[in-house]
N, C-alpha and C positions, 0 to 999 in steps of 0.2 A: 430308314429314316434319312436316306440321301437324299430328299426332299425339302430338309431346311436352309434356313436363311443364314442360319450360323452354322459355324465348323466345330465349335465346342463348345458342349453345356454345359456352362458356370453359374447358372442361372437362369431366372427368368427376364430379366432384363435384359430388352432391346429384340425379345422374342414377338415375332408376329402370332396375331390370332392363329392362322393357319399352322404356325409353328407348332402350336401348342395344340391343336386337334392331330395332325400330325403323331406327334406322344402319345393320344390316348386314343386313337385308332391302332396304333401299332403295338401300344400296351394289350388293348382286349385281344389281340389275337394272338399274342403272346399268352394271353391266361388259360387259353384255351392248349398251349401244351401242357398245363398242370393237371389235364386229364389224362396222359399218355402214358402208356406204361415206359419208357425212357422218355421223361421230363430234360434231355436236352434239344436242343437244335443247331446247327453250324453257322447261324445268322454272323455271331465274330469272330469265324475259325481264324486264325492267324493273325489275332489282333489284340493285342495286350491294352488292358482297362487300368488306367492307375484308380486310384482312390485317395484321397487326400482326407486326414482325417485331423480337427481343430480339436476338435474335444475327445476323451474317453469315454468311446460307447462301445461295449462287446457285442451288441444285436445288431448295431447299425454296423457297424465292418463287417461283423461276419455274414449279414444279408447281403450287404452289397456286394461281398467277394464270391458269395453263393449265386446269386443271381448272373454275373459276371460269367462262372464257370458252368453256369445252366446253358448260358448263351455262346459254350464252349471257347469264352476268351481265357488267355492268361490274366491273370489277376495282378496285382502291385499293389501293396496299402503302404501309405505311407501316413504315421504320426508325426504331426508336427513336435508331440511331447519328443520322440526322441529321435528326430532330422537334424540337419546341420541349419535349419531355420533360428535355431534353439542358440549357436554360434556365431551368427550372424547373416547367413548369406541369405537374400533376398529366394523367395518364392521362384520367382523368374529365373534365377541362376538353377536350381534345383530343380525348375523344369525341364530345360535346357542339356543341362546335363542327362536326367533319364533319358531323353528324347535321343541324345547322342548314341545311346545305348542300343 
């Protein structure tokens, strides 16, 4: 997906058409390893995937974190219920900081 217009998906907004056939060419052939007898791939060996999570959902983090380690990235969830967003400091600060990391 080095082929989009954006550097990070926050969303859909400000996504070109192409962006977004992009995602779902690169999805179906991705579904296509859920036939494999090893369902991972090295697509993001050495690339840590945060997760940012607003609400409490156990199937959405833990798809997400699964799907993430399918794609043999390190994972990161982060709750906003128990971040220091919770304390005050700004989204931006808290990204920044991991990012340091």
């Amino acid at each position: 997906m080095s082929d989009l217009s954006i550097k990070h998906l926050l969303g859909i907004r400000g996504m070109t058409r192409d962006d977004i056939e992009t995602i779902f060419s690169t999805a179906a052939e991705f579904k296509e390893v859920l036939n494999r007898p090893i369902k991972k791939v090295p697509s993001l060996r050495d690339t840590t995937v945060a997760n940012l999570f607003f609400e409490n959902s156990t199937r959405t983090r833990t798809s997400f974190e699964l799907a993430g380690k399918k794609l043999s990235a390190d994972t990161l969830n982060i709750s906003v219920g128990t971040s220091s967003i919770k304390k005050g400091e700004t989204l931006i600060d808290t990204a920044m900081t991991l990012n340091a990391m």
